[in-house]
C-alpha positions, 0 to 999 in steps of 0.5 A: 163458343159465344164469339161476342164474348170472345171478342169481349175478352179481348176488346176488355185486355185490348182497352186496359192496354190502350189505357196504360198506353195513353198513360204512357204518352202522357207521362212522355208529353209531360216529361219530354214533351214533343221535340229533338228528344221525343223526336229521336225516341219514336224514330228509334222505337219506330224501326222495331215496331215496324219490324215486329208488324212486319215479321211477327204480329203482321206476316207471320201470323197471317201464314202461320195461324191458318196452317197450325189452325189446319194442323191442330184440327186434322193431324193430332197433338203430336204433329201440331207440337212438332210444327210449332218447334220447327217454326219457332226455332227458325223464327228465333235464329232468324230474328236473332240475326236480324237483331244483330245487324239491327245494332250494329248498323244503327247509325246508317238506320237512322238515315235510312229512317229520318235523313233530316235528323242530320240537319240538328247536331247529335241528334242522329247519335242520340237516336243510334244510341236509342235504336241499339237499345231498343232493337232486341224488343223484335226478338222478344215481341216476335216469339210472343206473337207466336205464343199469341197465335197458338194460344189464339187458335186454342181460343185463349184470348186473354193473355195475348190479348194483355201483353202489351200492357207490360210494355207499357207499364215498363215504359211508364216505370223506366221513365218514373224511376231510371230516367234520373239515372240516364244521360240523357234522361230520354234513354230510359224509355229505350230501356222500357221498351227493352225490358217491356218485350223481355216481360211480354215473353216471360209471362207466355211460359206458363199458358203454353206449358198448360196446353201442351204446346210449350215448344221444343227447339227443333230446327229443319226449314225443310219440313213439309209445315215449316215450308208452308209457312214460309211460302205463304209468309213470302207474299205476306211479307210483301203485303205486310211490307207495303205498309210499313214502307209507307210508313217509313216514307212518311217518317221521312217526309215529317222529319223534312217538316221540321222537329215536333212533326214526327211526335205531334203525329205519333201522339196522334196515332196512338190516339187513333191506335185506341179504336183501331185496336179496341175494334179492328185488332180485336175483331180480326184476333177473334175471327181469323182461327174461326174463320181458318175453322169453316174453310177447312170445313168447307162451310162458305155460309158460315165463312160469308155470315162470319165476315158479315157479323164482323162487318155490322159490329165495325159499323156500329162502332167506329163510326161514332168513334170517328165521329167522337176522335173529329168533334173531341180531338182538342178535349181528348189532346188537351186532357191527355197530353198538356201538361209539363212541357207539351203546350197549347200550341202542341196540342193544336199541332196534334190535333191536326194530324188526329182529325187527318187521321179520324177521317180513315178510321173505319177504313181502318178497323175494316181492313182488319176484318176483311183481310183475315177472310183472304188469310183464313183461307191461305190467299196472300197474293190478293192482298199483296197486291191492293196493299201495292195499290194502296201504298202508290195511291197513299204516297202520292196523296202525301205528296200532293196533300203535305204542301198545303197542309203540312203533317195533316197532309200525311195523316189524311193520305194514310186515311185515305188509302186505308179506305181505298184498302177497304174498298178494294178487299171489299170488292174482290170478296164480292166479285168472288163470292167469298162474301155476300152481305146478308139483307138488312143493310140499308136499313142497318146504314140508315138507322146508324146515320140518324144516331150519329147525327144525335150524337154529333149534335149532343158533343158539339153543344157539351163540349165548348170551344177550344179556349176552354180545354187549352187554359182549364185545370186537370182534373176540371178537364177530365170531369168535363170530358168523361161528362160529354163522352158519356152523355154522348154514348147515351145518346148514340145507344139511346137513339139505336135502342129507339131504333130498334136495336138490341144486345142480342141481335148481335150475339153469335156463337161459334163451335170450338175444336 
């Protein structure tokens, strides 16, 4: 199969689900704007996102897919169908009762999450309310993750790829419509994040029952495929884990700033979250089952060229995406966020904690390149261990970096951890022999280096000073930044297509089965 149509497929559902989520933020920030309430929300919403990273669309899949890839292609329909039911089932009984405790201890979550909220009366109630709602979505997101991953592994992309678009458009119909049915209104964001998972669920039926592979309940933990999956997701976890504690740590850290912090990082974030999975989710989506394919085939050439091909797209396109989130970060604010109750000063605050974050995001986009190169081939421990190194380098930054800098400080430490993340897989794929960059990368860097240069010096002059985005109308904003992003596109490819760059010279293809 044509890999960069794949990965077309899946960038294509990736950007129309990053498009719904940034109309979700903005429908939030307008509504709610960026305090208590918004506050509460994301630390309730924080958890079962964490957790769905955690058990489902991080560990699980990273132990799963390789196996049910390996079983798929050596033991027939029949075993591979059977894996599948086994794993699924103790999947759900196992998140079920995760679910359980998960509602019941709401109030003790939400010191765990964020103590400061106790500082502001109600406002831990409001988030164990909140969290008790939202809570179920890791069961529903769970067993999607797992439709996700099979449907992966039979290299179709785009369902999986478009299910969480229907979480967004939950979110954005329960805020438009049951909000004024809600006390308080805040509420019926919970709500769309219950229902949002319920739906992601619901439209994986019909692919799965296409393949073959809608899965049976079958329960027996002790069976030889479900034991491999557990094993390998024991030190997946871990890895996967080091992440989210990192995460939690500096929920706390925000929620000790002060209220606004913990929403002027998140709108950030999901602002960061549009390059990261347009480029980093999508790439590692489309390269861990072929990946998973030449190891058991025992083709390291095409293993290494695979890793490489991923590599050169990451390049080429985050670092003017970083560049574009650095010159733009007041712009892409203002125009998607200023509006209702979410003010100049807000945008300047989340503006900030963006360019902490753009500073990281190559970092970030390789890290989900280079981590399916250890998955593919069922190494978890490497991993789990630079992930531990990176969580100690990337806390104490924040610790060292918040005080003069307040919540960027936390933003600029997550970004330089995922680059020191990066830099080590880098170095053990290297050191290994798992990896070896094909020549023509100096070249590759210097060409890069000369169009980012074009495009930075075309969006500082188009753009206009900050004054400008924080005081224009709406649809003044929009015309004005759809005009720089796009004379800046065509400066950036321009430069490369002077340079000698191509379309095809990064088209490959891959074979299926």
């Amino acid at each position: 199969m044509n890999l960069l149509k794949a990965l077309s497929t899946v960038s294509g559902m990736t950007l129309l689900s990053r498009i719904t989520g940034l109309a979700r933020e903005s429908l939030k920030a307008t509504a709610f704007g960026a305090g208590l309430q918004m506050d509460a929300f994301e630390v309730a919403f924080r958890l079962p996102n964490i957790l769905r990273r955690l058990f489902a669309e991080g560990a699980f899949s990273q132990a799963f897919v390789p196996i049910f890839a390996e079983y798929r292609r050596r033991r027939g329909d029949e075993e591979t169908t059977a894996l599948l039911g086994r794993v699924g089932t103790l999947l759900a009984l196992s998140l079920l009762a995760v679910t359980a405790a998960g509602v019941f201890a709401a109030p003790w979550l939400v010191y765990a999450l964020a103590s400061g909220f106790a500082k502001t009366p109600g406002k831990v109630e409001l988030t164990a309310d909140m969290i008790r709602i939202a809570f179920p979505y890791i069961l529903f997101v769970s067993l999607v993750s797992l439709a996700g991953g099979v449907l992966n592994v039979y290299r179709r992309f785009a369902i999986p790829a478009f299910t969480p678009v229907l979480l967004n458009l939950s979110i954005i119909g329960s805020a438009l419509f049951l909000a004024p049915y809600c006390d308080p209104p805040i509420k019926a964001l919970a709500w769309g994040v219950f229902f949002g998972g319920m739906a992601q669920l619901v439209l994986q039926i019909r692919p799965l029952w296409k393949i073959g592979m809608l899965p049976r309940v079958r329960f027996d933990w002790r069976d030889e495929g479900v034991r491999r999956v557990l094993l390998a997701m024991g030190p997946a976890v871990i890895g996967v884990s080091a992440a989210q504690i990192s995460a939690l740590i500096n929920t706390q850290l925000a929620a000790m700033l002060g209220d606004g912090r913990i929403s002027w990082i998140t709108y950030a974030d999901r602002l960061m979250e549009f390059p990261t999975a347009l480029l980093g989710v999508a790439l590692g989506t489309v390269l861990l089952p072929s990946l998973a394919k030449h190891h058991a085939d025992a083709n390291a050439a095409e293993y290494s060229s695979l890793l490489d091909w991923g590599l050169r797209l990451a390049f080429l396109l985050a670092l003017p995406a970083a560049v574009g989130l650095w010159v733009l970060a007041v712009p892409l604010v203002s125009t998607l966020y200023q509006y209702g109750r979410f003010t100049p000063e807000d945008v300047l605050q989340t503006r900030s904690a963006l360019l902490g974050y753009s500073v990281g995001l190559l970092g970030l986009v390789v890290v989900k390149i280079l981590a399916p190169g250890f998955y593919a081939r069922q190494m978890m421990r490497t991993p789990v261990k630079i992930a531990f190194v990176t969580v100690l380098v990337a806390q104490t930054l924040a610790l060292v970096l918040m005080l003069p800098l307040g919540h960027a400080g936390l933003t600029l430490s997550t970004s330089l951890g995922a680059c020191l993340n990066a830099g080590l897989l880098f170095w053990y794929l290297r050191k290994h022999g798992i990896y070896a960059p094909r020549a023509g990368w100096l070249q590759f860097v210097s060409k890069l280096v000369v169009a980012l240069f074009v495009l930075a010096v075309i969006l500082l002059a188009i753009a206009g000073p900050a004054s400008f985005w924080l005081h224009a109308g709406l649809w003044t904003r929009v015309g004005r930044l759809a005009g720089v992003i796009a004379a800046g596109g065509a400066g950036y490819f321009g430069a490369l297509w002077l340079l000698g760059f191509r379309f095809g010279d990064f088209k490959r293809s891959d074979a299926t089965g």
